[in-house]
C-alpha positions in Angstrom: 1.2 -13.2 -15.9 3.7 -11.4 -18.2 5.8 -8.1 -17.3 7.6 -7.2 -20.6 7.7 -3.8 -19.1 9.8 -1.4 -16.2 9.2 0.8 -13.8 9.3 4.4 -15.6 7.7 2.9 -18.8 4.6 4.6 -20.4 1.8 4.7 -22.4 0.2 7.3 -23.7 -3.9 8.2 -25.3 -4.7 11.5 -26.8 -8.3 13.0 -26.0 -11.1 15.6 -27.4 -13.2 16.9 -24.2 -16.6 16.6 -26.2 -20.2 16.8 -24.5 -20.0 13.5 -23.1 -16.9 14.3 -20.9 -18.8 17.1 -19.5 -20.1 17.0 -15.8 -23.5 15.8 -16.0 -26.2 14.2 -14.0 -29.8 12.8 -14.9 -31.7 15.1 -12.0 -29.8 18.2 -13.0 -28.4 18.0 -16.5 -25.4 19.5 -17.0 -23.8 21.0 -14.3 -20.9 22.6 -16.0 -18.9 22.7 -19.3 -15.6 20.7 -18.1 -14.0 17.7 -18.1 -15.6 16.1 -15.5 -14.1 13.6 -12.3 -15.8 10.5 -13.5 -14.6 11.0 -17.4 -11.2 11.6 -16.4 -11.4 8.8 -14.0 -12.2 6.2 -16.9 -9.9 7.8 -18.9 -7.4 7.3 -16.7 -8.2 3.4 -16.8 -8.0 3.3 -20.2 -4.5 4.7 -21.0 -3.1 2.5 -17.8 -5.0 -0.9 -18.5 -2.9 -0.2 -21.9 0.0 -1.9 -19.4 -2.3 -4.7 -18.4 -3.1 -5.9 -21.9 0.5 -7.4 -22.8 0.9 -8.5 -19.3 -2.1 -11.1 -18.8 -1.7 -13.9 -20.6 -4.9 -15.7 -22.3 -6.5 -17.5 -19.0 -5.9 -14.3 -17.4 -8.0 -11.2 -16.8 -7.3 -7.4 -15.8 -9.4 -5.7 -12.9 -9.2 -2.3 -11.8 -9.6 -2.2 -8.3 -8.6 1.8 -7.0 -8.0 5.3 -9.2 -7.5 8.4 -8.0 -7.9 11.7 -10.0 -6.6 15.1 -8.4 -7.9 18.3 -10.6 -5.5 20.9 -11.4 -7.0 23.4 -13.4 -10.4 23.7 -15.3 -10.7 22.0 -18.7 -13.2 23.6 -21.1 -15.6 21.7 -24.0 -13.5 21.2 -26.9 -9.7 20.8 -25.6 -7.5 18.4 -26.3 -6.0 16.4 -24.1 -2.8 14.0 -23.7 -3.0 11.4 -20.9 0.1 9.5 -19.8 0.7 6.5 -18.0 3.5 5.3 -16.3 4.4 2.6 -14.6 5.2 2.7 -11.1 5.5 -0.9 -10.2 4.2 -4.4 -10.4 4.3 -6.9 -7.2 3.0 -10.1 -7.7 -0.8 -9.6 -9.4 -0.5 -6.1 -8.4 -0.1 -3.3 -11.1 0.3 0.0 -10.0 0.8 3.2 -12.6 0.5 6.8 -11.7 -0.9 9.3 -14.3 -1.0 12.5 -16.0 -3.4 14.7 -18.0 -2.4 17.8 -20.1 -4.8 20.0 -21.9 -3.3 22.0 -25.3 -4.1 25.2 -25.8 -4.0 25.6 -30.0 -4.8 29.4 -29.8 -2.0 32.1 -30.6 0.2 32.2 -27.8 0.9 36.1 -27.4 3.7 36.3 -24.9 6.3 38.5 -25.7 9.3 35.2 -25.6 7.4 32.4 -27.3 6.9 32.0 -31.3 3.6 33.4 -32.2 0.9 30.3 -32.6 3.1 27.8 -30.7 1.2 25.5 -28.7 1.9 24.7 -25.0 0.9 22.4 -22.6 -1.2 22.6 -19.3 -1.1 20.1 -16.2 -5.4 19.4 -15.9 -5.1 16.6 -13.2 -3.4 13.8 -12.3 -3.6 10.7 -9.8 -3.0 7.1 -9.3 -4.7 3.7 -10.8 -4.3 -0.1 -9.8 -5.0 -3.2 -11.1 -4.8 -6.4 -10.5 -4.6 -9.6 -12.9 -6.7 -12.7 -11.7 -7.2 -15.8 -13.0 -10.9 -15.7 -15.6 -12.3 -17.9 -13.1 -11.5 -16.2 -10.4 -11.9 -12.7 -11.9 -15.8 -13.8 -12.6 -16.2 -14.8 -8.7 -15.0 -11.1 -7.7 -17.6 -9.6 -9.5 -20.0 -11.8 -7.7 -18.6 -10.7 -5.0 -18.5 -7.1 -5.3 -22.0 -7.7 -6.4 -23.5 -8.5 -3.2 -21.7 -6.2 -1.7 -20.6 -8.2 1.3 -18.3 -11.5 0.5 -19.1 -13.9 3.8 -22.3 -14.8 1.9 -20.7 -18.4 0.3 -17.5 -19.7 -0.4 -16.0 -18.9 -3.8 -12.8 -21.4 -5.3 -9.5 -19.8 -4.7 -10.8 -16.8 -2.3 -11.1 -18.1 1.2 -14.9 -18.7 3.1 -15.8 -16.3 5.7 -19.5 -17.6 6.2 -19.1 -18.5 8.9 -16.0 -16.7 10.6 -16.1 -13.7 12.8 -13.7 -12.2 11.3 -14.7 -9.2 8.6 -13.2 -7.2 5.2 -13.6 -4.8 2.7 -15.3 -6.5 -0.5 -12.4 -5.4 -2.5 -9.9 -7.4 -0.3 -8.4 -10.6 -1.6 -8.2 -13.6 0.6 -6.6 -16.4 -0.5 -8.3 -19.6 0.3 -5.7 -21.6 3.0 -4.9 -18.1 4.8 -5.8 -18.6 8.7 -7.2 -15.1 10.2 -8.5 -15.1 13.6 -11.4 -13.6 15.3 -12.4 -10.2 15.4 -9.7 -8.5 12.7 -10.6 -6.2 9.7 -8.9 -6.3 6.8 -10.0 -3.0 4.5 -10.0 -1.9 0.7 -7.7 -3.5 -1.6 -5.6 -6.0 0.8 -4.2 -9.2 -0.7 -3.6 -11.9 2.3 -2.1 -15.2 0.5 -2.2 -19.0 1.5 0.0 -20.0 4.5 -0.4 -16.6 6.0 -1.4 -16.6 9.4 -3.0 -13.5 11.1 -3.5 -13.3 14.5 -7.5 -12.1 16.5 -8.3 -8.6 16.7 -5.8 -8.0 13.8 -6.0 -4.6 12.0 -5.2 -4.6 8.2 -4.9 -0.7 6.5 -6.1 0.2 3.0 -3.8 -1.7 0.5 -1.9 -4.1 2.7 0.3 -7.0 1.3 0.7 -9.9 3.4 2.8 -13.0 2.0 2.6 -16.7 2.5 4.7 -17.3 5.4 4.5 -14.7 7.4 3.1 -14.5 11.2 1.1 -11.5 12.8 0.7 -12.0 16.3 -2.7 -11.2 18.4 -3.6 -7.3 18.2 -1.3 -6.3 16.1 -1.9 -3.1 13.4 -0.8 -2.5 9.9 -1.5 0.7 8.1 -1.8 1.4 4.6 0.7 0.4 1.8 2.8 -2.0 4.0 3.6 -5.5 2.1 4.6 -8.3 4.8 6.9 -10.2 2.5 7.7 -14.2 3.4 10.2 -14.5 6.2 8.5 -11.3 8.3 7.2 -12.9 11.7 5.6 -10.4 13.9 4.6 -11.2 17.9 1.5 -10.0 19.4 0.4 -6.2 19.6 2.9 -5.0 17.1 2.1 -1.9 15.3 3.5 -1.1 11.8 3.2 2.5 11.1 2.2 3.5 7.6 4.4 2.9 3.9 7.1 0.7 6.3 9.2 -1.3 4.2 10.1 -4.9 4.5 12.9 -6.9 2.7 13.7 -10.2 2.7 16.3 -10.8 0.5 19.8 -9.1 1.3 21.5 -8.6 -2.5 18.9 -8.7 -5.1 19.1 -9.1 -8.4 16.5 -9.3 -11.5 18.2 -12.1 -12.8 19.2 -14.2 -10.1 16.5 -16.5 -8.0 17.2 -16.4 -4.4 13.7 -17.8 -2.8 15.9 -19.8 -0.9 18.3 -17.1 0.9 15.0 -15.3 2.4 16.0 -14.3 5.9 13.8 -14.1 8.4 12.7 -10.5 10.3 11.4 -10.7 13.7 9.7 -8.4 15.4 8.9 -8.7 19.2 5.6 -8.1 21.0 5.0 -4.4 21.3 7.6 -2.7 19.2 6.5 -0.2 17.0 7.8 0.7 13.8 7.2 4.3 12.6 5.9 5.3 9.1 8.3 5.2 6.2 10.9 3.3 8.5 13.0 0.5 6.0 13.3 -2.6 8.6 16.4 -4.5 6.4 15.8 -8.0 6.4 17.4 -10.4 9.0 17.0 -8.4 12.0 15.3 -8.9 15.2 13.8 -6.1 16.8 13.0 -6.3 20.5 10.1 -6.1 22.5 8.0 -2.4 23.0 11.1 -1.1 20.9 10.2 2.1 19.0 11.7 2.3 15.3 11.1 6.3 14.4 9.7 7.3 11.2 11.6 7.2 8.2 14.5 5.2 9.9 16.6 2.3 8.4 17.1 -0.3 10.7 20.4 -2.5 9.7 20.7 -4.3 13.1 19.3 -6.2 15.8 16.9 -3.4 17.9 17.3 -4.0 22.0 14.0 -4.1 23.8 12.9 -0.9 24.9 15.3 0.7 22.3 14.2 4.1 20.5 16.1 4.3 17.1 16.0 7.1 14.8 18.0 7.9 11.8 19.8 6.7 8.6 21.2 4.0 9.8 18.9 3.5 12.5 21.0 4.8 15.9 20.0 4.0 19.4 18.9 7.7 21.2 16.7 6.4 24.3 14.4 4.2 26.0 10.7 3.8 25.4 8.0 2.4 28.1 5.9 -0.4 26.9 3.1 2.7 27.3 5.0 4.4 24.8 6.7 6.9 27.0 10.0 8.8 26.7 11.9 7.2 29.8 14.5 9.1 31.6 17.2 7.5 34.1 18.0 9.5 37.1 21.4 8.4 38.7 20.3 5.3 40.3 19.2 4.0 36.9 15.5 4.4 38.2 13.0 5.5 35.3 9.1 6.5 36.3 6.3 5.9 33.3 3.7 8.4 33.3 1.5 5.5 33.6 3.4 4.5 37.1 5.5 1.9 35.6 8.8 1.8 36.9 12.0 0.6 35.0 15.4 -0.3 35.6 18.3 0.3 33.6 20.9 -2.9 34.5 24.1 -3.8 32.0 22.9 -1.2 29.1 19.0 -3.4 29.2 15.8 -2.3 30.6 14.2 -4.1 32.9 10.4 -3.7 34.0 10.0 -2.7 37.8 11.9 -1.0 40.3 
C-alpha cells in the first residue's frame, strides 16, 4: 500500500442532480424531486475512493466498508453540485476521509451587497466514508463473506476460522487469522483484530475498534467505538475503555524516523476505567479499579483506586472497585454504597475495614 498523500489533502468531483439522483423506489416511484440519501451516498464514495486509487498498489484492492451522509438543506432536480473529499487519516489498511457537498445556485443573486448574477455556494450534506485496502485475494473472500451474511460458515486464508468457536462478530469485522479470542466476546461493525493479538472471554469490541499485534485484553474487559489498541497496550481483566480513548506507544514521533523498537509498554490494571476521549500517554501503568475521567491526559503512573481528571491528568479522589465516589472520615474509614469498606493507609487504599 502507497500513501503519497496527508492528512488535510483533497479531492474534488463536480455533479448535475439529474432524474437518476432523485429519490425513487420501484413500489412508489418517485417519491420526491431531490438529491436523494443513497445518490449522495455513492457519490460520496466516488470522490473519496479518488484517495484509494494512487494508494493501492497493483495486488491490492480498495473496499468501502462505512459512509455516512448527514442532509443539510434540500437539493432540487437540475443543481449543480461540488463534492469534496478530504483526508482525515490513514492507519495501517485503514483510510478514513470526511466529506462535503455544495449545491450552486446560478440564478441572479438579488441582495442588495453582492454583484448582480454572482453565484454562491450552499452546504447540501456532508458526512464521513472509510475504506480499507486488502490484498485481491483476500478482498474476493470478504465479499464471500459479506455474502452469506454470517462469516463462521468456513475458514477463509488470511481471515481467522470461527466455525467452530463460540465466540461471534459483525460480518464487516476483520480477523486476522493467528489472533486468539476467547469465548463468548463480540466484536462489531468494522473492527480490525491482527495476528498475535490476544483477547480475553466475554470481551466486548465497539463499532470500529483497532486492536494491534501484541496487545493483551484481559477477561471481561470493554472497548467502545473508535479506540485503536496499538502494540505494547496490555490490559488485565474487566477493564473498560470508554469511547475515542487514545493510546500511544511511541514517546517522540517522527514521520521519518522508525522507532518499532522504542514501543513502550502501557499497562492497565484489572478494573480501571478509562473515560471517553481520555489520551493514556504511553509508558504508564495505571492501577487497579483506577478511574481516568473523560477527556484527561494521563502522563504518569495512576495509583489504584486513583480518580484523575484534567490536562495533565491530576489526582482528585478515590473510586470503589463499584465505581463509587469514596469519602474518608477522620479515621481514614470509607463506606461503598455497595457495603464495601476501605481504608486509606500511607496515601493507598486498601479494601476492608
Amino acid at each position: 500500500m502507497l500513501n503519497p498523500y496527508l492528512p488535510g489533502d483533497q479531492q474534488e468531483i463536480r455533479i448535475c442532480v439529474d432524474e437518476s439522483r432523485m429519490a425513487r423506489f420501484p413500489d412508489e416511484g418517485l417519491v420526491h424531486p431531490l438529491y436523494s440519501t443513497f445518490a449522495l451516498a455513492q457519490d460520496a464514495e466516488w470522490v473519496c475512493r479518488r484517495f484509494v486509487v494512487l494508494m493501492k498498489e497493483e495486488h491490492e484492492e480498495g473496499v468501502g466498508s462505512r459512509v455516512s451522509v448527514v442532509h443539510r438543506s434540500p437539493c432540487p432536480l437540475g443543481a449543480e453540485v461540488r463534492l469534496v473529499a478530504t483526508l482525515v487519516e490513514v492507519i495501517d489498511n485503514r483510510v478514513l476521509c470526511s466529506w462535503q457537498a455544495f449545491a450552486s445556485d446560478n440564478s441572479p443573486d438579488k441582495s442588495p451587497d453582492k454583484p448582480t448574477g454572482k453565484s454562491t455556494e450552499r452546504l447540501i450534506a456532508e458526512g464521513e466514508q472509510e475504506q480499507h485496502i486488502l490484498n485481491r485475494e483476500r478482498f474476493g473472500k470478504l465479499i464471500d463473506r459479506l455474502a452469506e451474511g454470517i462469516i463462521e460458515r468456513q475458514p477463509h486464508p488470511g481471515i481467522a476460522d470461527k466455525s467452530n468457536s463460540e465466540w461471534q462478530a459483525h460480518p464487516s469485522a476483520i480477523v486476522d487469522a493467528g489472533a486468539k479470542i476467547g469465548s463468548g466476546t463480540r466484536i462489531w461493525h468494522f473492527c480490525h483484530v491482527m495476528s498475535g493479538a490476544v483477547i480475553g472471554e466475554r470481551c466486548v469490541l465497539g463499532q470500529n475498534v483497532f486492536v494491534a499485534s501484541g496487545v493483551h485484553l484481559g477477561n471481561g474487559s470493554k472497548v467502545q467505538n473508535n479506540v485503536s489498541l496499538y502494540e505494547g497496550v496490555v490490559c488485565e481483566e474487566e477493564v473498560f475503555i470508554g469511547p475515542s480513548a487514545v493510546f500511544t506507544n511511541v514517546v517522540n514521533p517522527r514521520a521519518a524516523v522508525i522507532r518499532r523498537d522504542e514501543f513502550k509498554t502501557t499497562h492497565i490494571e484489572r478494573g480501571a476505567s478509562l473515560g471517553a476521549n481520555c489520551t493514556i500517554i504511553c509508558g504508564v501503568r495505571i492501577g487497579a479499579y483506577a478511574f481516568v475521567g473523560a477527556g484527561a491526559v494521563v502522563t504518569a503512573d495512576v495509583l489504584p483506586f486513583a480518580l484523575v481528571m484534567g490536562v495533565p491528568a491530576r489526582q482528585s479522589g478515590w473510586m470503589s472497585a463499584a465505581g463509587h465516589r469514596l469519602h474518608f472520615d477522620t479515621e481514614a474509614q470509607a463506606l461503598c454504597p455497595t457495603g464495601a469498606r476501605y481504608r486509606l493507609r500511607d496515601g493507598r487504599v486498601e479494601v476492608g475495614g
